[in-house]
Structures are given as structure tokens and as C-alpha cells.
N, C-alpha and C positions, 0 to 999 in steps of 0.2 A: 504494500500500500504506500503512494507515495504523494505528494503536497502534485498540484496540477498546475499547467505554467502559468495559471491567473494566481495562484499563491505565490510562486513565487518571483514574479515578477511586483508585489505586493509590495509596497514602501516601507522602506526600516522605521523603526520606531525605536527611540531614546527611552530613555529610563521611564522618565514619568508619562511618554506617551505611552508604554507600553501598560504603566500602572492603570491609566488614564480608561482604554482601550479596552483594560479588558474588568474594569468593576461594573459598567453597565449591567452587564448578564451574567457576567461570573465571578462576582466579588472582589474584595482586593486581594493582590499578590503582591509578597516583597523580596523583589531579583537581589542575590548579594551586589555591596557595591565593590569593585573591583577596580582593580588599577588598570584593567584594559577597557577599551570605549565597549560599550552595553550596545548590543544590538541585537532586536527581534522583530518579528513579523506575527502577526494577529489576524486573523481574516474570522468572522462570524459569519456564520449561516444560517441555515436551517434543514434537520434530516428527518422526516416524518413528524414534521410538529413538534420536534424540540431544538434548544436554542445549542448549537454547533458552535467549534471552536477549531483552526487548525492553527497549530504555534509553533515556532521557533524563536531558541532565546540561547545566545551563548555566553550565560553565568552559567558559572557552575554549580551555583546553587538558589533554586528560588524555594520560598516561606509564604504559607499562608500563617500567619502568625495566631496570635489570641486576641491582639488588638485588630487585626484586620478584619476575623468572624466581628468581633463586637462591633466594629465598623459598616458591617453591610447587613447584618443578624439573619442571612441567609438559609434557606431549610433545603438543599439541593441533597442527591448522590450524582457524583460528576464519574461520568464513566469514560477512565480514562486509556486511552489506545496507547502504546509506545509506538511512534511512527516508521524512524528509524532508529539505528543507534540502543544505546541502554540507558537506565536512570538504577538509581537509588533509591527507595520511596518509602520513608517514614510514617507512618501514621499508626494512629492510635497502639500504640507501643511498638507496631510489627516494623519489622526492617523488611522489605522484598526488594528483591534485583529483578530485575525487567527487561526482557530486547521485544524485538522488532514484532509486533505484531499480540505482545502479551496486550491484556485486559486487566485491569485494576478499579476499583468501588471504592471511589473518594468518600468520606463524609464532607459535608459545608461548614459543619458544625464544630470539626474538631481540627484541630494543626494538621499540616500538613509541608514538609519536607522534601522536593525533588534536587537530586545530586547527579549531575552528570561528570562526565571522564571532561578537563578541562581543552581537549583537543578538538571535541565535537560539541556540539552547536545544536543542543538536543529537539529532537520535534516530535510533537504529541497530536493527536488528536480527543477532545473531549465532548461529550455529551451530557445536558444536565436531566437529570430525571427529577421529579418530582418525588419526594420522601413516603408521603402519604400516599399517593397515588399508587405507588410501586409496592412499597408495604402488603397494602389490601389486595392488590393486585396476587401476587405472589404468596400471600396467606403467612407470610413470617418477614418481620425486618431482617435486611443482609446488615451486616458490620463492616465497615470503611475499613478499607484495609485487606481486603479477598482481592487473590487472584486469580485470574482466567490466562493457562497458560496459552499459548499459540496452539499448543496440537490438540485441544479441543476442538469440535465442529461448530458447537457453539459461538468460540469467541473467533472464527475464522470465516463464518455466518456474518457475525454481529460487523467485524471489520469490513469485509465487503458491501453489506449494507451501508455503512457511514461515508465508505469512501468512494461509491456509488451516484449516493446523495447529492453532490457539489452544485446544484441552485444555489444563488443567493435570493431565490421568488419562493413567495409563496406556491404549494403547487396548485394546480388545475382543478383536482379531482380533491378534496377534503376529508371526503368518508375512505378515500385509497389510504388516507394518510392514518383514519381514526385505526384502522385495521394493519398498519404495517406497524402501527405504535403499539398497537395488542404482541406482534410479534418480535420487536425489540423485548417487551418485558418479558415476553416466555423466553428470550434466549436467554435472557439476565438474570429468570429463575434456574436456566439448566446450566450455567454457571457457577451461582454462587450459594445453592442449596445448602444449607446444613448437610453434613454428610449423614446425620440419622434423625429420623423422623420426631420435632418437637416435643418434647413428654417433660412436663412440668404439673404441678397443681392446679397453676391456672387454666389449662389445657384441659385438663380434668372438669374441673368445675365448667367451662363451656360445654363442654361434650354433655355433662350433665342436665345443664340447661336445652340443649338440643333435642335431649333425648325426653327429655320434659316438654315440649312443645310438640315433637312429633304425638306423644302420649295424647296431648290432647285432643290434637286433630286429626288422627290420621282415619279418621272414617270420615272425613272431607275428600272427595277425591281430586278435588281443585289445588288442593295444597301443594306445596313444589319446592323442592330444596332453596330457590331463588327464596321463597319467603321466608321459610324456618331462619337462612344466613340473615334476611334482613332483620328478621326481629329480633335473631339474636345480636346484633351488631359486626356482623363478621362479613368478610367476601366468600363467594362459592366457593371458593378454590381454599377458602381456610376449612370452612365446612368438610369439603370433599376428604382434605388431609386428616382429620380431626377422628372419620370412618377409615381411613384407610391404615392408620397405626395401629388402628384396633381390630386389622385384616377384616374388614367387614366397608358396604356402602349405604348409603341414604338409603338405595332403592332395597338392597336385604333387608335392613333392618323394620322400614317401613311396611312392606311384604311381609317381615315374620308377628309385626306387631297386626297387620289385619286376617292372616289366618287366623293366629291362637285365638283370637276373639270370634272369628266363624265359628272354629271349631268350641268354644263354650258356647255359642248364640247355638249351634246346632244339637250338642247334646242336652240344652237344659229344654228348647222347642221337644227334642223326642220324650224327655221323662214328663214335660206337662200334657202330650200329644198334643200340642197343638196344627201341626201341621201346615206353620209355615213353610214356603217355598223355598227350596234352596237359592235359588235366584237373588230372592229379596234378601235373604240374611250375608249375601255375598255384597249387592248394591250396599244394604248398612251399612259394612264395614270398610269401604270406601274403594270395593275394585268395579271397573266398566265392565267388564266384560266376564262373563260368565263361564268360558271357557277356559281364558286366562285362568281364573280362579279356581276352577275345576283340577285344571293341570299344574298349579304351584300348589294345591291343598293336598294334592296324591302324592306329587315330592316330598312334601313336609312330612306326612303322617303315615305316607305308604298303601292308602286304602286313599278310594273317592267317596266323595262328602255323603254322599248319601248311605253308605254303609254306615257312616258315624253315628246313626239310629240308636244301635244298640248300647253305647258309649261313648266317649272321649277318645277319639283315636289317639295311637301309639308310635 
């Protein structure tokens, strides 16, 4: 991936122009000062609806500092490309070394340290994501300071995509753009995934709220994982994770929570004889379709529903 001759044909920028340049969109930066003349290049864009960055700068060392966050009070993850060359890259305690093509998850929030070799003239590309947005999106916060190395498909994905991108226009087509920004964040969740599935207390107690809500409703047949995540406060994709640690999905669980209940609506109808329809104690319980129902009630129990006459199936 390399800068395009409209970068680099780009005008140099001094110290403070380069400060200057790049706090609009992406906060302030502080290049070391050095006994040799400071020169860099900055060009902003735009890559699917978010605010792009291509740079070169030959300090060998630049700081986002503590007074710089308080300066701009920014809430980004800058996701940042090594273009070419290598860096050094400080943040939130972690030391990583970086070439050509790595992927690295700036916080905004927190310091931030680039060290290049003093012979090269480092170049990055950066993209800023949104915190919250991305968060929800991906069902867990990533931590500033994760790498994506180059021989992932993902971060090889993700670089092609950005360096792809090179408009400085808005594009044409809007909704291309809402959908190719859906696919930036999946690649940045198969990046920077926790390597094992979240399990905490608080995970816990959501899952239990979850599963409390399904309780209540699930002889609704309108009800839909979209609502359960909304009223619990969560994204789908946190939901989806939440069933999946517990080797289990929305759709089992909800499934096992409206057989058990056919099969008591069905055995307590045979001991009162009453003789309602199998049909209607299946609509109750909140499935459409009466065959569907038929055919997960004989998985579960091993016998078809109408045999459950004599008992509670087994």
C-alpha cells in the first residue's frame, strides 16, 4: 500500500502547520523538536464515511500527550495502518513494533507514542472510528493498543479497503457507504477479538436479564432477538455472543422455552380431557406453524405431540 502521486506531491508542512492540520479531525499531536528542519505531509479524506488521514512526518518521534487528549477531549479509536517502513508504538503500557502493512487500535483517550528509525520519514495511514458506535457494534470494547498483524486476511482486507478509498468527495451512493462501514467494523471485530469468549459477572447478570425477558414473552410470536437486545440495552451481536459462550442460540433457547410449555399445556389438557387442539396449544405458545412445531416437539421428546395424551413426554 503506498501514498498516490496526489499525496505526494502534497505540500510540506512545518511544525505547527503540521500541529495545525491535523487537530481539526484528529486531535492534537506533538512531533519531537529536533535539530533537523521538521517536515510532513497530511492529506484528509474520506473512506466509507469516516474521517481518513495519510501522513508522513520525519521526527523521530511524535506524542499525543495528556495535555493534548485534555486539549481536544476526543472519544475516537484511530485505526492505524503502518504504510511503509516500521514504528514503535507505545500505548496504554504495551510496547509493539510495526512494518509495512500491520494494523494497530489507537485509543483518543489515552497517550500515545510513535518512534520511528531516524533515517526514515515514517508514513501511516489512519482511520477514526467512532468508540461507541464500534463498541455496540462488535458487542465488546477492543483496548488501544491491539495488533493486527499483516498476514491476517482481515487486516490485508481492511488495508486494501482504505487504500482503495483515495476520494477526497463525498461518494455518490450513501447507503454503499452505510454498508461498506458495516464491513470495516466486522473486519475490526475479526481482528481484534478477545481471544476467548467475555465471561464476567456482569455478562452473567445480562444473560440473566435476557433470559428473563425471553420468559416473559416468548409465547409472543412477534418477539425477535432485535427487541429482547433492545430492551435489554445491548447490540445483537452482544446478545448473539452472550448465547453463544453458553454453546447455545436465541433461536434454541426460545424453541426449548415454547415446547416445555406445549408439552405441560398438552399433558394437563389430557388429565382435565379437555380436548383442546393440538394446533391451538402450539399457536399459544408462540410457534406459526404447526408442523414446524410438530417436528421440533418429536426432536425434543422423541414421540409426536399427540401421543403426549397419556403423559408428559420423555
Amino acid at each position: 500500500m503506498h501514498p498516490n502521486d496526489d499525496f505526494l506531491s502534497a505540500q510540506e508542512l512545518d511544525y505547527d502547520g503540521f500541529r495545525t492540520a491535523m487537530s481539526k479531525d484528529w486531535g492534537w499531536f506533538t512531533p519531537a523538536r529536533e535539530t533537523n528542519i521538521f517536515a510532513s505531509k497530511v492529506r484528509t479524506r474520506r473512506v466509507y464515511g469516516f474521517a481518513a488521514v495519510d501522513l508522513t512526518c520525519n521526527a523521530t518521534r511524535l506524542d499525543r500527550t495528556e495535555l493534548d487528549i485534555r486539549r481536544d477531549n476526543m472519544e475516537y479509536y484511530y485505526v492505524t495502518v503502518q504504510d511503509t517502513g516500521g514504528s514503535t508504538i507505545i500505548h496504554n503500557d504495551r510496547v509493539v513494533n510495526i512494518t509495512a502493512g500491520d494494523v494497530i487500535l489507537l485509543d483518543s483517550t489515552r497517550p500515545v507514542t510513535f518512534i520511528s528509525p531516524a533515517q526514515d520519514s515514517a508514513k501511516w495511514l489512519g482511520l477514526q472510528v467512532p468508540r461507541q458506535t464500534l463498541a455496540s457494534h462488535l458487542g465488546f470494547e477492543p483496548q488501544g493498543g491491539a495488533c493486527g498483524r499483516r498476514q491476517a486476511q482481515a487486516a490485508r482486507l481492511l488495508c486494501q479497503l482504505a487504500a482503495d478509498s483515495v476520494s477526497d468527495t463525498e461518494p455518490a451512493c450513501a447507503s454503499a457507504d452505510n454498508f461498506m462501514g458495516l464491513v470495516v467494523y466486522d473486519l475490526l471485530g475479526a481482528l481484534f477479538a478477545p481471544p476467548t469468549p467475555l465471561c464476567s459477572r456482569h455478562n452473567d447478570k445480562l444473560f440473566m436479564r435476557v433470559c428473563g425477558i425471553i420468559k416473559d414473552r416468548f409465547a409472543d410470536p412477534d418477539i425477535s432477538p432485535h427487541e429482547v437486545a433492545a430492551e435489554t440495552g445491548i447490540s445483537l451481536r452482544y446478545l448473539q455472543k452472550l448465547f453463544t459462550v453458553r454453546g447455545s442460540t436465541y433461536s434454541k433457547y426460545i424453541s426449548s422455552l415454547r415446547l416445555d410449555h406445549a408439552a405441560h399445556l398438552i399433558e394437563r389438557h389430557a388429565l382435565m380431557k379437555t380436548g383442546q387442539p393440538l394446533s391451538d396449544i402450539a399457536y399459544a405458545c408462540g410457534f406459526r406453524d404447526y408442523t414446524y412445531f410438530a417436528r421440533g416437539f418429536r426432536r425434543r421428546f422423541g414421540s409426536a405431540p399427540g401421543a403426549a395424551g397419556a403423559g408428559r413426554p420423555r
